[in-house]
C-alpha positions as CSV (number, residue, x, y, z in Angstrom):
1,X,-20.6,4.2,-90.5
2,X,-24.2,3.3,-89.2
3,X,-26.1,0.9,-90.8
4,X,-29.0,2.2,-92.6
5,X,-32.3,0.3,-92.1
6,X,-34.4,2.3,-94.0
7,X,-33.8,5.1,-96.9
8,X,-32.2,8.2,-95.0
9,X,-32.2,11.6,-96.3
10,X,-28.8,12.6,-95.0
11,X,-29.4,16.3,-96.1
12,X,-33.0,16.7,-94.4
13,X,-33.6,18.7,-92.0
14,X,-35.6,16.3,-89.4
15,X,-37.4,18.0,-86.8
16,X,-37.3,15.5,-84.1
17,X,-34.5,13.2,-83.4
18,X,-34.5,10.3,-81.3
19,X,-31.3,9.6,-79.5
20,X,-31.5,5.8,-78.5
21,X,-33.7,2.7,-80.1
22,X,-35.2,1.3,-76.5
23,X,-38.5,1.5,-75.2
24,X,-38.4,4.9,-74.2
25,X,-37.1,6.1,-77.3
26,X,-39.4,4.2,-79.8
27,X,-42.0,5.2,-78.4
28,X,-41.2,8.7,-78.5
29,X,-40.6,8.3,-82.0
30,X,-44.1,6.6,-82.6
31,X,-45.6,9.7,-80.5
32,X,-43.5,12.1,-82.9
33,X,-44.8,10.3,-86.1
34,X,-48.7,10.1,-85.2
35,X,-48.4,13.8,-84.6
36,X,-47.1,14.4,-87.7
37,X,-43.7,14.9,-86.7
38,X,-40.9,14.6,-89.2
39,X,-39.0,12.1,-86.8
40,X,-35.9,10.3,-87.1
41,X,-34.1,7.5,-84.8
42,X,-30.2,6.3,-84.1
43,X,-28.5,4.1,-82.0
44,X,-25.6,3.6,-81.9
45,X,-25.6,-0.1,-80.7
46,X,-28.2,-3.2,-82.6
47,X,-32.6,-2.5,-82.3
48,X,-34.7,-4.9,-81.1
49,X,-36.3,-6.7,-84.2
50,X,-39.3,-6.3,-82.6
51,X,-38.4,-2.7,-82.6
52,X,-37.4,-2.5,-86.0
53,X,-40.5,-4.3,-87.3
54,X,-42.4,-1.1,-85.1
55,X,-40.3,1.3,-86.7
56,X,-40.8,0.3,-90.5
57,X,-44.4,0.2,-90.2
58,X,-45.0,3.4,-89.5
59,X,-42.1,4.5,-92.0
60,X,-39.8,6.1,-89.8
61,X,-36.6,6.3,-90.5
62,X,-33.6,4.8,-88.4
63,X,-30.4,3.8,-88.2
64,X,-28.1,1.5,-85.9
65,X,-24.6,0.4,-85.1
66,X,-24.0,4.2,-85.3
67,X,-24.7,8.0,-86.0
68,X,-24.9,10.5,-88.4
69,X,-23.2,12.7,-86.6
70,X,-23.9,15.3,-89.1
71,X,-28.1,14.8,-89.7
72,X,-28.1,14.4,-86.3
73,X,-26.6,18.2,-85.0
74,X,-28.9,19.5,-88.0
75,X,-32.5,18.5,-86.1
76,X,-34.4,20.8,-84.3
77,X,-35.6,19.0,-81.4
78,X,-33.4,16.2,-79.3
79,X,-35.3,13.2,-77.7
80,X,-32.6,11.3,-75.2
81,X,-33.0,8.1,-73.8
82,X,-32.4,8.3,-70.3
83,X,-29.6,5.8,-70.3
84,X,-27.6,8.2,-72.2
85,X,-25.1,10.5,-69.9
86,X,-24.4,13.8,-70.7
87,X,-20.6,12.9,-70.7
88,X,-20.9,11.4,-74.1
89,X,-19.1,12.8,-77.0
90,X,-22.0,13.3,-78.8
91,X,-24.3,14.5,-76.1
92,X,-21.3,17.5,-76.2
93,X,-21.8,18.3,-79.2
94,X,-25.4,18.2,-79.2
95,X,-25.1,20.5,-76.3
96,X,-22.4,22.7,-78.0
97,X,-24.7,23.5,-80.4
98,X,-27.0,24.3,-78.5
99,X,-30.3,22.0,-79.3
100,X,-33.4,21.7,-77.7
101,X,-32.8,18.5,-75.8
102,X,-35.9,16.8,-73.9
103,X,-37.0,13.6,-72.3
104,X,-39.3,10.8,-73.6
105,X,-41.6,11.7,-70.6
106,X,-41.5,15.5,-71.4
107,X,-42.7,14.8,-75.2
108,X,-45.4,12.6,-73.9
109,X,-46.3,15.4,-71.1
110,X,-47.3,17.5,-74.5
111,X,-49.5,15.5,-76.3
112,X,-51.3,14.0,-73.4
113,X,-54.1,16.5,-73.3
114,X,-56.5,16.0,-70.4
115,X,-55.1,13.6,-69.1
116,X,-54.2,13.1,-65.5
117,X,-50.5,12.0,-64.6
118,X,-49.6,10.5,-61.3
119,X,-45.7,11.0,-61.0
120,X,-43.9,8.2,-58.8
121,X,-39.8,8.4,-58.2
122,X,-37.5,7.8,-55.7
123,X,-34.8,5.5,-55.2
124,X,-36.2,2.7,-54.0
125,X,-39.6,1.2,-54.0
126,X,-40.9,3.3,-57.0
127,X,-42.3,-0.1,-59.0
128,X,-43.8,-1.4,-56.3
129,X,-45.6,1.5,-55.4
130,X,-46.8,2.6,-58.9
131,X,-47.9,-1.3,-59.4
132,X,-49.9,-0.7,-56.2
133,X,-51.3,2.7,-57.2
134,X,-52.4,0.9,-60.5
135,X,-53.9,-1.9,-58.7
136,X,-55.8,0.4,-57.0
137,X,-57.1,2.6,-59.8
138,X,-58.3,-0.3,-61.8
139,X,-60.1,-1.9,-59.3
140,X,-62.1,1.3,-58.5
141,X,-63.0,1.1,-62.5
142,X,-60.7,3.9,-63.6
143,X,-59.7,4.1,-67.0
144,X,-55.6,3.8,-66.2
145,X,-52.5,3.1,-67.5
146,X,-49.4,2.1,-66.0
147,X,-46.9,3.3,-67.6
148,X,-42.6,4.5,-67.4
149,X,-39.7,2.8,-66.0
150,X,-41.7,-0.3,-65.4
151,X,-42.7,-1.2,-69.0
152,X,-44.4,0.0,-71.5
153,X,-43.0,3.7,-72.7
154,X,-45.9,6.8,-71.8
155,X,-45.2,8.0,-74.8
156,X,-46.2,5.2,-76.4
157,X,-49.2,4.3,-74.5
158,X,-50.1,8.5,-75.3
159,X,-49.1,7.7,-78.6
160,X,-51.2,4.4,-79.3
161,X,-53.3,3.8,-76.0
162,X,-54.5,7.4,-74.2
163,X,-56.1,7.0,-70.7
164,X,-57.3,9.4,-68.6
165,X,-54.6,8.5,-66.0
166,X,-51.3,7.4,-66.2
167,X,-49.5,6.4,-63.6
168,X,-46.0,6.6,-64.1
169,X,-42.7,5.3,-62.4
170,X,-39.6,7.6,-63.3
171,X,-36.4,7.7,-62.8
172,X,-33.9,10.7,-62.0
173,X,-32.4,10.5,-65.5
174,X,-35.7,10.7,-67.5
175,X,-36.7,13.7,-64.7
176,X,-33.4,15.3,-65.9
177,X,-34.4,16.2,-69.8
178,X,-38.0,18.1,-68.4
179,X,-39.0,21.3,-69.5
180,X,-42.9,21.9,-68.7
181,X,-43.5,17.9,-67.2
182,X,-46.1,18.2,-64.5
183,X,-47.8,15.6,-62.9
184,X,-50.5,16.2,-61.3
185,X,-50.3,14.2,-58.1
186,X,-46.0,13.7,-57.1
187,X,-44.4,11.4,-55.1
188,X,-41.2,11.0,-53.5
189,X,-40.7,8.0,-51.5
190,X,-36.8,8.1,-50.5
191,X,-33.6,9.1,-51.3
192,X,-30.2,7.1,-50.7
193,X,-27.1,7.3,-52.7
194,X,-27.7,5.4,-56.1
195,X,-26.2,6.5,-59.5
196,X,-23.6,8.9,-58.1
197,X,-21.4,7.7,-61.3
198,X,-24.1,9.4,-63.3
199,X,-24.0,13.0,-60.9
200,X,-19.9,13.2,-60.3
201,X,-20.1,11.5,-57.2
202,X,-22.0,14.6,-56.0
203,X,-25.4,13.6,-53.7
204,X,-26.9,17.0,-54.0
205,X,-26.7,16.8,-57.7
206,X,-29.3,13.3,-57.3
207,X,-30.9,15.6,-55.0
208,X,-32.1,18.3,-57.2
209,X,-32.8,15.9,-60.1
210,X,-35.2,14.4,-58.2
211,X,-36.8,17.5,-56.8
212,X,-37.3,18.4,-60.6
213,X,-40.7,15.7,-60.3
214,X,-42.3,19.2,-58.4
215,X,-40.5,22.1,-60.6
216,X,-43.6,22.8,-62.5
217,X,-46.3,22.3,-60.0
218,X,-49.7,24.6,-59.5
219,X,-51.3,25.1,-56.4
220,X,-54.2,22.5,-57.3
221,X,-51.2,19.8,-57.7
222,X,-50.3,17.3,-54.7
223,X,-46.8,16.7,-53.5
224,X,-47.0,13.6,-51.5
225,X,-43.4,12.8,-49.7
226,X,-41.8,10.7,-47.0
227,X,-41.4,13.2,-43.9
228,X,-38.6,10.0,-42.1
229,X,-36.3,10.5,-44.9
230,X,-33.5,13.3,-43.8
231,X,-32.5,13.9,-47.2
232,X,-35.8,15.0,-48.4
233,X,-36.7,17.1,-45.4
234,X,-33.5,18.9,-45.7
235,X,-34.0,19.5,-49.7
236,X,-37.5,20.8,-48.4
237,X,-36.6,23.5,-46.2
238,X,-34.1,25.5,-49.0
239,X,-37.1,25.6,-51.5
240,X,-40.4,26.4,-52.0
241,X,-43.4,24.1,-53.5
242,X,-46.3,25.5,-55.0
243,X,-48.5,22.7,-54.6
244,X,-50.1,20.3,-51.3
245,X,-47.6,19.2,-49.4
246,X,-49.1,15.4,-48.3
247,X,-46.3,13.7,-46.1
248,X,-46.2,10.1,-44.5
249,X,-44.8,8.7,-41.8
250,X,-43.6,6.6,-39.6
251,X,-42.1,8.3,-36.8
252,X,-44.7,11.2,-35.9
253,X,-48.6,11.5,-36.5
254,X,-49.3,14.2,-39.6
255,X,-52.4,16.4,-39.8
256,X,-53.0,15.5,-43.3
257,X,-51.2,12.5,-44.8
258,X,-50.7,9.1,-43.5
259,X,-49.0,7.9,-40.7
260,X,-48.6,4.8,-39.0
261,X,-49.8,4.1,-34.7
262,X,-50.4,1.0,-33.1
263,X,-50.4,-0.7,-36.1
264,X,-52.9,1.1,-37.8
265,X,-52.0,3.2,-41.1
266,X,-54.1,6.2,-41.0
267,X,-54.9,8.2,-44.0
268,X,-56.3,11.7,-43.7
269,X,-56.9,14.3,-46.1
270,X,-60.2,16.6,-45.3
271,X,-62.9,14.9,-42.7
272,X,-62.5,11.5,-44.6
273,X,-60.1,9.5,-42.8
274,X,-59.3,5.7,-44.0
275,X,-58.0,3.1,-41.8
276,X,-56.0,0.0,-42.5
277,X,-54.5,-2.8,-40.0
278,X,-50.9,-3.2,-41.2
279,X,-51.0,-7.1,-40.9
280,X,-54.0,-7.3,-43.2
281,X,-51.1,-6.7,-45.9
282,X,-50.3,-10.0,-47.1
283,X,-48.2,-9.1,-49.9
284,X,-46.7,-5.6,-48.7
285,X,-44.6,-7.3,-45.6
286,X,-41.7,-5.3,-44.0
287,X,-41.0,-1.1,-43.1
288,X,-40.4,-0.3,-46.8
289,X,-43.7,-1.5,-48.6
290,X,-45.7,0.1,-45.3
291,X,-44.1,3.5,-46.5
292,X,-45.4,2.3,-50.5
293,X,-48.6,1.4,-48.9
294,X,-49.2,5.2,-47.3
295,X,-47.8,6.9,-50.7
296,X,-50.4,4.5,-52.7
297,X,-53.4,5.3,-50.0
298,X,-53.0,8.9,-50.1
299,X,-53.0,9.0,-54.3
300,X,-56.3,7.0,-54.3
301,X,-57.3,9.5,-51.8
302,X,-56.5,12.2,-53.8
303,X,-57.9,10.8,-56.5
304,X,-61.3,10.4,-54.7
305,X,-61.3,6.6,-54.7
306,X,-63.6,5.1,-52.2
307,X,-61.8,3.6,-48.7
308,X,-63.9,0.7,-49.1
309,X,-62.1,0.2,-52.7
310,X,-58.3,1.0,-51.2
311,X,-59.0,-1.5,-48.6
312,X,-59.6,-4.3,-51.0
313,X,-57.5,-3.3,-53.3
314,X,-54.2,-3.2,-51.1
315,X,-55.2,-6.3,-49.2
316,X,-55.7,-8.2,-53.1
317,X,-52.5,-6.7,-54.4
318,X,-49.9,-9.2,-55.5
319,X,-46.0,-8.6,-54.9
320,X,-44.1,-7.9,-58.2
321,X,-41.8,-10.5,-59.8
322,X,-38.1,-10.0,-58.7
323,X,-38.8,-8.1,-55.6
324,X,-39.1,-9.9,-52.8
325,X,-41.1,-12.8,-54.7
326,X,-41.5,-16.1,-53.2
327,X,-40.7,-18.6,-54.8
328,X,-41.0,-22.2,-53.5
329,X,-40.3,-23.7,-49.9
330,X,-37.8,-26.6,-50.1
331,X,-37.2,-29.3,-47.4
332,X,-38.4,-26.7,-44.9
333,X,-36.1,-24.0,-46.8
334,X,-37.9,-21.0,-48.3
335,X,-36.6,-19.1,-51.4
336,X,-37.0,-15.3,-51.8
337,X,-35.9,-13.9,-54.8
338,X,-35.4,-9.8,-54.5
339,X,-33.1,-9.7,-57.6
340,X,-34.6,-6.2,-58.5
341,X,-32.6,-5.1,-55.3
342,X,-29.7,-3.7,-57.1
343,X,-28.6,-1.5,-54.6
344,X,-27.6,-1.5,-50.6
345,X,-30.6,0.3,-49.5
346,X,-33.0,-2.4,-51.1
347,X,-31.1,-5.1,-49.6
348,X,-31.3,-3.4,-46.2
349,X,-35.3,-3.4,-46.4
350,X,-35.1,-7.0,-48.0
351,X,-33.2,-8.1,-44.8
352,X,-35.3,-5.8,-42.7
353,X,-38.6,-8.0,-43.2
354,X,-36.8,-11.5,-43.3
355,X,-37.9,-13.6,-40.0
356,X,-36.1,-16.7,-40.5
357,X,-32.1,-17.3,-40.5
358,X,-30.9,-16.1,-43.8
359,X,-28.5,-17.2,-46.4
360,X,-28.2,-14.2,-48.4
361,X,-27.0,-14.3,-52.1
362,X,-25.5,-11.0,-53.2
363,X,-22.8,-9.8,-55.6
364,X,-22.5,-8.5,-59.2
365,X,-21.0,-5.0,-60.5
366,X,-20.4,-2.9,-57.4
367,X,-21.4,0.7,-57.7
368,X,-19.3,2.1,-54.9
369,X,-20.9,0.2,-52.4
370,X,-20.6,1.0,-48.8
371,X,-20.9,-2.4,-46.9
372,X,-21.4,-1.1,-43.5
373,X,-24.7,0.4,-44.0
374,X,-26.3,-3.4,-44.0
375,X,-23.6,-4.4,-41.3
376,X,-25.9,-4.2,-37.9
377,X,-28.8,-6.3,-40.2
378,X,-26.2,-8.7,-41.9
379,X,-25.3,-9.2,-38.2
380,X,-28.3,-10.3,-37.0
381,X,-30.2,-11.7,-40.0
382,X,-27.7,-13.3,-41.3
383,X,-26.3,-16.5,-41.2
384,X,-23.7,-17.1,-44.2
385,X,-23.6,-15.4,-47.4
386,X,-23.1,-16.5,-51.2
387,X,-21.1,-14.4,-53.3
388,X,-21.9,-13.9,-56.9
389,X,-19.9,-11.8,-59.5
390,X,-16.9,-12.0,-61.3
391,X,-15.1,-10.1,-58.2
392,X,-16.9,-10.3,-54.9
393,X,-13.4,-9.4,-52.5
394,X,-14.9,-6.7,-51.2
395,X,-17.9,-8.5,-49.8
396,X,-15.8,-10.7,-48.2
397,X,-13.6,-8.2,-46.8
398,X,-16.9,-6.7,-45.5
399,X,-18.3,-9.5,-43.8
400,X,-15.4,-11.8,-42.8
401,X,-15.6,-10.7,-39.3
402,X,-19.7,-10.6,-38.6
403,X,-20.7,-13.3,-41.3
404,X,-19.5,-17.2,-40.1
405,X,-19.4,-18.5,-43.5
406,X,-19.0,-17.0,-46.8
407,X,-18.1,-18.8,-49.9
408,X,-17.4,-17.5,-54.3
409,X,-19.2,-18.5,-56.8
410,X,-19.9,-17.6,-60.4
411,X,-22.6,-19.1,-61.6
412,X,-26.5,-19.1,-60.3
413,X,-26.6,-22.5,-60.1
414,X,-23.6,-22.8,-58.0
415,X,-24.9,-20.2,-56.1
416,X,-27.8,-22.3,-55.7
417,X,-27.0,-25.3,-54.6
418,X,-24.1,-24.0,-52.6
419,X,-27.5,-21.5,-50.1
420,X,-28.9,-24.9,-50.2
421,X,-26.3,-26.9,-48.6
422,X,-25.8,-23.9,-46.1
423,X,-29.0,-23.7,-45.3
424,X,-30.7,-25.8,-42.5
425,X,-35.1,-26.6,-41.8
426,X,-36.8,-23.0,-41.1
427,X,-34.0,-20.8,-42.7
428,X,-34.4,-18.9,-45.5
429,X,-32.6,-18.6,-49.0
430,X,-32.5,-14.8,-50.2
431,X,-31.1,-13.6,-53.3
432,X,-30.5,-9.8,-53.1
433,X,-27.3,-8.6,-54.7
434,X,-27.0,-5.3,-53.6
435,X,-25.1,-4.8,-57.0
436,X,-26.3,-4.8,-60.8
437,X,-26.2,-7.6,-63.0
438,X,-24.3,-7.3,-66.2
439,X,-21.1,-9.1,-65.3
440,X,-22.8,-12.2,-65.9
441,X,-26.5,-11.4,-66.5
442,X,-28.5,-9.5,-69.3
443,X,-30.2,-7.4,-66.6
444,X,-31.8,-8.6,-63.2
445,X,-35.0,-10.3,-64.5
446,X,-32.3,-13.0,-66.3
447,X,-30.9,-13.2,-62.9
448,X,-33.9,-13.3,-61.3
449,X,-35.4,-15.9,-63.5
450,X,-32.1,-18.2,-63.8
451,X,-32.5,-17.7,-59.7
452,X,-36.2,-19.4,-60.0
453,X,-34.8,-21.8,-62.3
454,X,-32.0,-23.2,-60.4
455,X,-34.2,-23.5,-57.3
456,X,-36.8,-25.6,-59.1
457,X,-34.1,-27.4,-60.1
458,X,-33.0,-28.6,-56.8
């Protein structure tokens, strides 16, 4: 039986219930509540007490360790947290009675008013590139939150905080729960197979959920999308889009978008047309945070921001904690910690803008990695490799043939000290797992921060 943190009316009729006591789902509680929503929340697993403390003031009810199964099929309106997969038993019946289920993103969507809603997603890059976009806005003077995956809930921040702007980062499992969402300006940076678990193994099911960021679009909207990626282009051509199509690219010049030539990025949308020398970039190194660089350009673009501001702005950006984040040079070693790559396609870009003889770290809870995809770079970047994770065999089976040296480990500091000692003056010590975290982490900032740590350490 759930434990019962404040009085619950088990035969009330609550009009919003909150599936899941995280960030996302707190906040769509506290958005429910200041509404003057009859809101209720469950989890089935322990709340934050900072959470709890949240919760009690404004006097909404809650319960963890559990669910009243019962209360719960008697709502009217279903809130899910994203982490919550429609395989679970009580998502069935939810579904077999046929509620009204929604996203936190969706409720916030309804209650933001006026305000404008920048929509980034993707499978890679997405914080990056709504950090950037932020960075952007604020230093134009823009009154702008940054909100979604990377912190602080938008319900919440509608709920507590409204902006005229929100930029948002969003994954494919908050996109999956939408109804009316629209942001105004979308952006798709890249898809690569991440999460299949979640979409029975099926890519054009991850496909569609993250076409859903356009779904509801109006002609006045912007779709702004990488034209390189296959997977996107091909989605493209079976659907139609109401709103601007703004592509970037790499390979080919665009007549309205951005595209890179000579080392220039070019960003054009009517006569204006903004420059910027791709070496000017001191914190956006390597292919992948070029592509975030044109995405972020053409929003502040869009958004009628001055060239003069985007230039400073993207040349004064600083690079995010856990994703490719320097983090000290020692005995003529450097250490890189990219522990926010939790997949193969970030590890590939991570090893795409290394310039120095690697050591790679990687390892954790495989997702159905295919090693090969990093082979050609592991190859040539890389010259031994520390495993970490409970069970790295398949890494090893991987490599054994291309990589000279690989060795086990279980612990960070093992994993540590043993890049250090394989690592000679003018190399480089990168920790990228390529997997995610929980076998012996709480999530990858733990890992990330026991990385930084263990290197100071040394």
């Amino acid at each position: 039986m759930a434990t019962e943190s404040q009085h619950i009316e088990q035969d009330k009729k609550y009009e919003v219930i909150v599936l899941g006591g995280g960030e996302s789902g707190v906040g769509a509680a506290l958005l429910a509540s200041v509404n003057g929503l009859n809101v209720f929340l469950t989890d089935a697993g322990q709340l934050a007490p900072l959470y709890q403390r949240e919760l009690e003031e404004h006097n909404i009810p809650f319960e963890q360790g559990g669910h009243s199964v019962d209360l719960i099929l008697n709502g009217s309106l279903i809130i899910k947290s994203p982490g919550i997969p429609e395989k679970n038993d009580l998502m069935k019946k939810i579904r077999a009675k046929k509620i009204q289920v929604i996203s936190e993103i969706e409720l916030a969507y309804r209650y933001k008013k006026d305000s404008k809603i920048v929509g980034i997603t993707g499978t890679n890059g997405k914080s990056t590139t709504t950090s950037l976009i932020y960075h952007i806005c604020k230093e134009a003077g823009m009154d702008v939150a940054l909100v979604g995956n990377i912190g602080i809930s938008i319900a919440r921040q509608v709920a507590l905080h409204p902006k005229a702007l929100y930029v948002v980062e969003i994954s494919s499992f908050q996109l999956d729960d939408i109804q009316q969402f629209r942001p105004d300006i979308a952006i798709l940076l890249n898809i690569t197979e991440d999460h299949l678990d979640r979409y029975d193994y099926d890519i054009q099911k991850y496909i569609q959920s993250k076409f859903k960021i356009v779904q509801n679009q109006q002609p006045g909207d912007y779709f702004i999308y990488n034209a390189d990626d296959p997977l996107i282009t091909g989605h493209l051509k079976n659907i139609s889009i109401s709103s601007n199509l703004l592509p970037f690219s790499m390979k080919h010049e665009v007549s309205k978008g951005a595209y890179i030539k000579n080392s220039e990025m070019l960003i054009k949308l009517q006569e204006e047309q903004v420059s910027m020398n791709i070496y000017d970039f001191v914190a956006l190194k390597g292919k992948h945070n070029q592509y975030n660089t044109m995405a972020a350009g053409i929003t502040a673009s869009v958004l009628d921001i001055r060239k003069e501001k985007i230039r400073s702005a993207v040349q004064t950006f600083e690079s995010l904690a856990h994703r490719m984040e320097f983090v000290a040079t020692i005995r003529g070693v450097d250490f890189i910690n990219d522990s926010k790559g939790t997949n193969l396609n970030s590890v590939w870009f991570a090893l795409e803008s290394m310039e120095k003889p690697t050591v790679l770290i990687m390892g954790g809870v495989d997702k159905g990695n295919d090693y090969s995809l990093i082979a050609d770079l592991v190859s040539e970047k890389v010259k031994a490799i520390v495993c970490i994770g409970l069970d790295n065999q398949k890494i090893a089976d991987a490599f054994k043939d291309i990589v000279g040296q690989i060795v086990q480990t279980t612990s960070m500091k093992d994993a540590v000290d043993q890049a250090y000692h394989l690592a000679d003056k003018g190399d480089a010590v990168l920790l990228s797992p390529g997997c995610s975290s929980f076998d012996l982490f709480k999530n990858y900032m733990d890992r990330g921060d026991q990385f930084k740590e263990n290197v100071k350490n040394l």
